[in-house]
C-alpha positions, 0 to 999 in steps of 0.5 A: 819227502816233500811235494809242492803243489803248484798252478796246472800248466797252460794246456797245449794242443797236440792234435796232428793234422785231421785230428779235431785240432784246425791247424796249418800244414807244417813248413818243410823241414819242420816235422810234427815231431819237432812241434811237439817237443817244443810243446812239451818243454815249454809246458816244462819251464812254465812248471819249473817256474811255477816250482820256484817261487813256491814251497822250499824244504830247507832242512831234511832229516832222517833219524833212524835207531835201531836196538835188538832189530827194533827200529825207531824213525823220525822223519823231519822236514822244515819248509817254507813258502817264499811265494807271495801268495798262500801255497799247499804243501804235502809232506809224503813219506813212504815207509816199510808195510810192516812199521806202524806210525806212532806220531805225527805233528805239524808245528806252524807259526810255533802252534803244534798240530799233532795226529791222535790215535783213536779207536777206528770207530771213534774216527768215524765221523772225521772219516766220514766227513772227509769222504763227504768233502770229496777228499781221500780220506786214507792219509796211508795208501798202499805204494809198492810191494814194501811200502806204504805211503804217508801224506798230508796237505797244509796251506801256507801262507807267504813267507811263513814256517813249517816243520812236520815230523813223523815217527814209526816203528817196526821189528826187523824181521830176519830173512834169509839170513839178513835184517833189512832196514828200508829208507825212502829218500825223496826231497823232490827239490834241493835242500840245503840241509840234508842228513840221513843218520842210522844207528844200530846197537846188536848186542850180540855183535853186527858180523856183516852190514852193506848197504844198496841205493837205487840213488847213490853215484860215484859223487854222492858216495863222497856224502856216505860214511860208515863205521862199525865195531864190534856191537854198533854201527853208524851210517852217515848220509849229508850230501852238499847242495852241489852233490844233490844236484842232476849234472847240468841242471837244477833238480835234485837225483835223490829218489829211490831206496836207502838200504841197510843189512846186516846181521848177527853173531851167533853161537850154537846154543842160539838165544840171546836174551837182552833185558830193558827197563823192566822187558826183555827179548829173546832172540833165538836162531841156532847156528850149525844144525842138520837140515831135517828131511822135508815131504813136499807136495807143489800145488800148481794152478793151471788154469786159463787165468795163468796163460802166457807169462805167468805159466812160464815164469811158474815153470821156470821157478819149479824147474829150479826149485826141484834142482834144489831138492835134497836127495833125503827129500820127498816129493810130488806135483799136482796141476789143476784147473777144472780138476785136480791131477797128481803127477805120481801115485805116490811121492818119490826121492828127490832123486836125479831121474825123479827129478829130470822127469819131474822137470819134464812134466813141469814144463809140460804144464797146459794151461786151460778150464777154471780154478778147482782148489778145494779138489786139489788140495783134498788130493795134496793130503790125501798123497802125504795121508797115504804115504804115512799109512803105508809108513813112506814118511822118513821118521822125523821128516817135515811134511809141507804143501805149497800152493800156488794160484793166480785167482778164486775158485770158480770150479767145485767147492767154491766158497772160501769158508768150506774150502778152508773148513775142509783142508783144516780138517783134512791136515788135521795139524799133521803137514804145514801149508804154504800159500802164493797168491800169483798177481791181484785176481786172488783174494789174499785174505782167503790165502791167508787164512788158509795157510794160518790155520795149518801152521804156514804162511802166504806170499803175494807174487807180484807179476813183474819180471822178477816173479819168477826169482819171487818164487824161488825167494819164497822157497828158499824160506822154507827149504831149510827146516831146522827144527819142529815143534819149537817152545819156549819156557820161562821160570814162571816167578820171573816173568808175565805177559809174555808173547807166543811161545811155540812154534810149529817150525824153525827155517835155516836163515829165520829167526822166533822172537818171544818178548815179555815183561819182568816181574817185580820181584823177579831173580837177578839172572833171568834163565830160559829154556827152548825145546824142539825137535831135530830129525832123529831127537829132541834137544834143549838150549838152555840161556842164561843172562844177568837182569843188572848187566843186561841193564848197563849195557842199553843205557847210550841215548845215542842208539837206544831210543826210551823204553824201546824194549817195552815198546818191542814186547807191545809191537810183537804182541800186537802183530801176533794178536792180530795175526791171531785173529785171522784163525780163531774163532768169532768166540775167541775173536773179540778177546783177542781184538779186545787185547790188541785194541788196547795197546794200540791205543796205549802205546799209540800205534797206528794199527788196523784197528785204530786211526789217527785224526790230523786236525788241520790249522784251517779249523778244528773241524778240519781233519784227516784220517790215517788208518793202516792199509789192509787186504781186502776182498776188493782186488782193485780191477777197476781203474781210471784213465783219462783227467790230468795227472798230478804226477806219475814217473817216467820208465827207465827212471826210478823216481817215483812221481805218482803219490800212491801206488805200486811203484814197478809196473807192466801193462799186465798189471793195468786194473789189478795193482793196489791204489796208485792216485792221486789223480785229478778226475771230474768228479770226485768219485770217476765212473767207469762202466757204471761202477764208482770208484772210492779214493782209495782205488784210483789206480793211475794208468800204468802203460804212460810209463810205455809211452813216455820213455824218457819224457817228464811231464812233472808239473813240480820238476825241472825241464827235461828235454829229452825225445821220447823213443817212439817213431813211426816207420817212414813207409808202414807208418806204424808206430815202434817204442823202443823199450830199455832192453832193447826191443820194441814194441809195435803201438799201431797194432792196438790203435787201428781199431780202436782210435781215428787215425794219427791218435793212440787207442783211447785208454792210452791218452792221458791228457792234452800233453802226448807226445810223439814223434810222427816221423824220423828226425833228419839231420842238421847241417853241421851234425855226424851222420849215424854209423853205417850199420855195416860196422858192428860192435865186436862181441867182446873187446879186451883191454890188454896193458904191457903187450904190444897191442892195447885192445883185442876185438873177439868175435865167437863164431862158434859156441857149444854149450856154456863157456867158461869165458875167464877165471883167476883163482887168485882173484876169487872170479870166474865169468862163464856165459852161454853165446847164441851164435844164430842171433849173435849175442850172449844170452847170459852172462854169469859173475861168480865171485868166492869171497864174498859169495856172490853170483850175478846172471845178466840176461837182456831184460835184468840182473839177478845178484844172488847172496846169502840164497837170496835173490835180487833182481835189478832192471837194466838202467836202474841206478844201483849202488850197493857196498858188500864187504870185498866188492862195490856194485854200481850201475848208471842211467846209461845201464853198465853195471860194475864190479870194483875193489881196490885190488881187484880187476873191474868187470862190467856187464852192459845191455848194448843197444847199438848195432850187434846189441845184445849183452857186452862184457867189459874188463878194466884194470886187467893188470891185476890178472893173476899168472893163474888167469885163464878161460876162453878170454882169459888166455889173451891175459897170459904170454901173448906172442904178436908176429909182425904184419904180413908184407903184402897186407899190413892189414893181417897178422897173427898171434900165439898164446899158450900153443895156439895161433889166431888169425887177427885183422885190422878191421873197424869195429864199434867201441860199445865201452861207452854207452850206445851208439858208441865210438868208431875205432880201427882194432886187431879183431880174431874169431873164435 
């Protein structure tokens, strides 16, 4: 939460031999390689020290309280400067983008300095002034696909106190089935007084809460308590200074997400209407309803922009979407590039043969030409237009377009404004549009507006290993309609000034909120009525609730905020208001700005309208701006490298270092994300290829996070001493980087032209602190030389307790197909996997538990968790730890991923890197195996007959198990359970 600025270290150079740098040969037996570690450790103390006798956070807390999925959070954070001399120090907090600020104050020296919202344009002049000083004016930047970023300095001067505090709200939106609060949790140093509290008060009853930490570990659980009944829940975080602490050393290993989810109680009539100083909330997501028939055209871009990766993960996401077609359901494709194309002159069932060749064709797809979307989605009506004409629409069914592209259109039609005047003219109200902006080429606002004017919505699709999942996300949204034309209906001498109030669709796993405010003189029961249509008829809830014990029942100051249910009704509106705007006319545009304008200021909500202006104590003219990030027409290519870097964060390690910034990113992404800064460039505005860059498009360069695997060069941080995993070939002298799921990359490719030799490409060098290691290190005297590569690691070792032998080594020499490797009906597992036996290793590897409901797929470069139709997707080595009711799912540093309850066997999923890598299955606590288990693996579980070792070869002997013999031998194998490289053991090894 909070981050110390301190003095830059002193500069070393790096320079090999040849290099610019005029250096001695080095003395043998003292690589270049070691020189360079030695460098970057001693610039690591000088900053530890630095960090020391600087800003201290002594007491950190997170309040958070949540009523009606209406969440209020206080972030407090107390410092002091136990340096001698003036220090800066920055209060950061990242929050979700949904949530506006509502307050900010600094208090120094018992003086408050509080934020004051204003109109954007009576903060102009701060605005301005701030800009003109150099400075990023923008306090709120865009930081991650979630979130946004809150930051400001203050001097401090020695041994004096300050206490910043920043408050914000937002609405939890129901997704999937699922609210979800998001927390930051990011001292960046130990604090003594730590405590994270959330409360949460449904009334209608919490029926399941989890919670995920990308932080959490086996000791810092021991700081985590949950309690529930039946309407609250309290979640409780206060680890001890010794429970923050990294294992032997002295920085702290809180740093990544805090997660919250729950959901409701339900009955089939869906509302619930709950009542609050004078407003009220309707809440309405009926249970139990038939799916209604949906006619679906997927529009497809492919054009030359979508080569390579995004193309495939396309295609991997539409081959999965068809298979979750309905048979009731109707559907076509159209591609397009320079022209738009359909796959069928008409739409089809979603029938087995449709679908496989629908697969076909998808899989198919080439990518080439320009960007044609007005052509295309011409077409796209034109199908669902003749297929109503010739009645091939089921009566009753749900007509939606979904379109999917990764940049502007080049091709035909290409204004925005005609593109978007046309398809609202063609779908004339009659089908819904979905738009997905693939990546950072497309201009979201465009989408956006598109897909607003015919009832839909948009999706970024953010290139990373996962979009693929985001696509499938995304469609299970809208997979599921429920109901049309949805409206709601208030006795008119009851209520006033109610939000909007008819939906075009409702979607199995969502939910519609209308909030208002009570009349005076309204009744005692406050009754409603919600119309809508199913697939063969209309239907009507109606909802009744008392105005005097809806009252009683919001009246614990411990989970009830003040007036959070007038403040509700005023957040709702103003997102509406504002998303209103996008669509309507330039007419109707200036009332509803008007209107949203005036709430925002009157309920102090920093919006994309107003601004709040922090007056610093370095003088009343001293101020900053904080405005609430939007989407613009900029798509940020351009970016900066080079110049010192304040901070970034390291792969393989989740912390975030950098203040601002998309916080998972590719090299694919370098040019295109959203603003990552801070960065310390020459001038206050870097030039690149003539073009200047504004504060809030610096884009820190995101291929460090390549380079230095496992390096942390943070001038706040403690010493890390760790050897990046890059080396050099000893005879071609190309540079290799071993990435975390195990392969490599060749680095030498991209510098031979473009550096002098023994340097990276230029676009890679941030500074004078790069460091590699130019050739193989040798071992000391004293060490354990590596394992000879002939030994492998089995590709399954099974723990065996009350046999004979305590371990089995499985080896799969021949393998067809998917294999069902163990199941136990009694325990609720199976675990199935598909083994190549060319490359000898899983390919995947899937954990299907019944209760709860829970599938996980390992593949060598994630981890997809999927619960509630929902997708979660988790990088090898990334710290996890979620609770799910009936099952813990954890993961360390090292990336084995666990499966635990008290009166479950334990399975583990592990991305070996040592000889033989590949994935690696792990079972502890297999005594709890039912009689029932069975499987490929499962079978070594039931009655296991040994024959003693031969006579002559004490080495072989064989094994029955239900009516089958193996061949085992004594061979030595390598222990993977442990993490690479492993441990050399002696074990009984069969082939299957």
């Amino acid at each position: 939460m909070l981050l110390i600025h301190s003095p830059p270290p002193p500069k070393f150079r790096s320079d090999p031999p040849g290099t610019g740098a005029q250096m001695k040969p080095s003395a043998p037996g003292r690589p270049w390689g070691l020189a360079r570690v030695l460098l970057l450790l001693l610039a690591a103390l000088h900053a530890a020290a630095a960090q020391k006798n600087g800003i201290n956070i002594y007491s950190l807390s997170v309040d958070s309280k949540v009523s009606s999925r209406f969440a209020h959070t206080v972030v407090t954070s107390r410092v002091v400067n136990r340096a001698s001399v003036m220090q800066e120090a920055t209060f950061q907090v990242e929050l979700p983008k949904r949530a506006f600020i509502t307050n900010f104050s600094m208090v120094i020296g018992g003086v408050t300095y509080p934020g004051n919202i204003k109109e954007k344009a009576a903060a102009q002049e701060q605005y301005s002034a701030a800009v003109a000083r150099g400075e990023s004016a923008g306090l709120v930047k865009a930081s991650g696909r979630k979130t946004e970023q809150f930051q400001v300095s203050v001097s401090v001067a020695p041994a004096a106190k300050v206490t910043f505090e920043l408050v914000y709200e937002e609405l939890l939106k129901r997704y999937l089935g699922a609210y979800e609060l998001l927390l930051k949790v990011q001292p960046q140093q130990l604090v003594k007084h730590l405590q994270m509290d959330i409360h949460i008060f449904e009334p209608q009853g919490i029926s399941f809460l989890e919670t995920e930490s990308t932080f959490m570990t086996n000791e810092l659980a021991d700081a985590l308590t949950v309690s529930q009944n039946k309407t609250k829940a309290h979640i409780q975080f206060k680890p001890t200074l010794s429970q923050q602490m990294s294992p032997g050393q002295q920085d702290t290993v809180l740093d990544g997400n805090f997660i919250v989810r729950y959901d409701v109680h339900r009955t089939v009539s869906g509302g619930s209407i709950q009542i609050e100083s004078g407003y009220f909330v309707h809440h309405f997501a009926p249970e139990g309803l038939p799916t209604i028939p949906k006619n679906v055209i997927f529009v497809i871009d492919k054009s030359g922009s979508m080569r390579g990766r995004k193309i495939e993960q396309t295609q991997e996401a539409l081959i999965k979407i068809l298979d979750d077609l309905s048979p009731h359901d109707q559907f076509n494709l159209v591609s397009f590039s320079g022209e738009a194309a359909q796959w069928k002159p008409l739409l089809v069932p979603a029938s087995a043969e449709n679908v496989n060749q629908a697969r076909s064709y998808a899989a198919s797809i080439q990518t080439q030409g320009g960007t044609n979307i007005n052509d295309a989605m011409l077409l796209a009506v034109q199908l669902l237009d003749s297929a109503n004409q010739k009645e091939l629409l089921p009566e009753g069914s749900v007509s939606l377009i979904i379109l999917l592209t990764d940049g502007d259109p080049t091709v035909g039609e290409t204004n925005p404004a005609r593109i978007q005047k046309n398809v609202k003219e063609a779908i004339d109200g009659q089908y819904s549009l979905f738009c997905l902006g693939f990546g950072f080429d497309v201009s979201l606002a465009f989408l956006e507006k598109l897909a607003l004017d015919n009832g839909g919505l948009t999706r970024r699709i953010y290139e990373d290993s996962d979009s693929t999942l985001q696509l499938q996300d995304f469609y299970q949204e809208v997979a599921n309609p429920l109901l049309t034309a949805v409206t709601f209906e208030y006795p008119s001498n009851a209520v006033e000034e109610v939000s909007r109030d008819n939906f075009r669709l409702l979607f199995k796993g969502s939910e519609i909120v209308v909030a208002g405010k009570l009349r005076d003189q309204s009744p005692d029961v406050l009754s409603a009525k919600v119309r809508g249509q199913l697939h063969m008829q209309n239907i009507t809830f109606q909802t009744e609730s008392s105005v005097a014990e809806q009252e009683n029942e919001f009246q614990n100051p411990k989970y009830i905020f003040h007036s959070f249910m007038e403040r509700l009704w005023a957040y709702l509106t103003i997102q509406q208001l504002l998303e209103q705007m996008i669509s309507a006319s330039d007419a109707e545009k200036q009332a509803l700005e008007t209107r949203a304008l005036s709430l925002s200021l009157h309920y102090s909500f920093v919006t994309p309208l107003t601004s709040m202006v922090v007056t610093k104590p370095e003088g009343k003219e001293w101020s900053e701006v904080a405005e609430k990030p939007v989407e613009t027409k900029n798509k940020h290519k351009n970016f900066y490298l080079g110049g010192p870097l304040s901070r970034f964060r390291t792969a393989g390690d989740r912390r975030s270092r950098i203040t601002a910034g998309p916080s998972r990113k590719t090299p694919s992404d370098l040019g295109r994300a959203g603003p990552q800064g801070p960065l310390s460039p020459p001038h206050p505005y870097p030039l690149m290829a003539g073009k200047s860059l504004l504060p809030d498009m610096l884009l820190a360069p995101s291929i460090l996070d390549e380079v230095f695997l496992g390096v942390d060069l943070r001038a706040e941080d403690a010493p890390q001493a760790r050897v990046p995993a890059v080396a050099s070939d000893p005879v071609t002298r190309r540079i290799w980087e071993r990435k975390a799921s195990g392969s490599s990359t060749d680095l030498s490719q991209s510098a031979k032209t473009a550096s002098p030799p023994g340097q990276l490409p230029a676009s890679l060098r941030p500074g004078p602190l790069l460091v590699l290691v130019s050739q193989p290190a040798l071992p000391t005297l004293g060490t354990t030389a590596a394992v000879p590569a002939a030994i492998q690691a089995p590709a399954v070792i099974l723990m065996l307790p009350r046999q004979s032998v305590d371990r089995l080594c499985v080896d799969i020499r021949h393998s067809q197909g998917p294999m069902n490797l163990l199941s136990d009906p009694d325990q609720g597992v199976e675990v199935t996997a598909q083994y190549e036996t060319e490359k000898a290793r899983f390919s995947w590897i899937e954990v299907t538990f019944k209760n709860p409901q829970l599938q996980v797929r390992a593949i060598p470069e994630h981890v997809v968790v999927t619960r509630n139709r929902r997708n979660f997707a988790y990088k090898w080595k990334e710290t996890l730890f979620s609770v799910i009711p009936g099952v813990k799912l954890t993961m360390d540093k090292a990336g084995l991923l666990l499966f635990s309850s008290p009166d479950r066997v334990t399975i583990g999923l592990l991305p070996w890197d040592g000889p033989g890598e590949g994935l690696r299955l792990l079972l502890r606590d297999t005594h709890r195996f039912s009689s029932r288990v069975g499987g490929t693996l499962g079978q070594f579980y039931q009655d296991v007959l040994w024959e003693p070792p031969a006579a002559a070869d004490d080495s072989k002997r064989l094994l029955r198990v239900q009516g089958l013999e193996y061949s085992a031998t004594r061979l030595l194998k390598l222990d993977y359970q442990e993490g690479s490289p492993g441990t050399e053991i002696s074990c009984w090894s069969v082939e299957l």
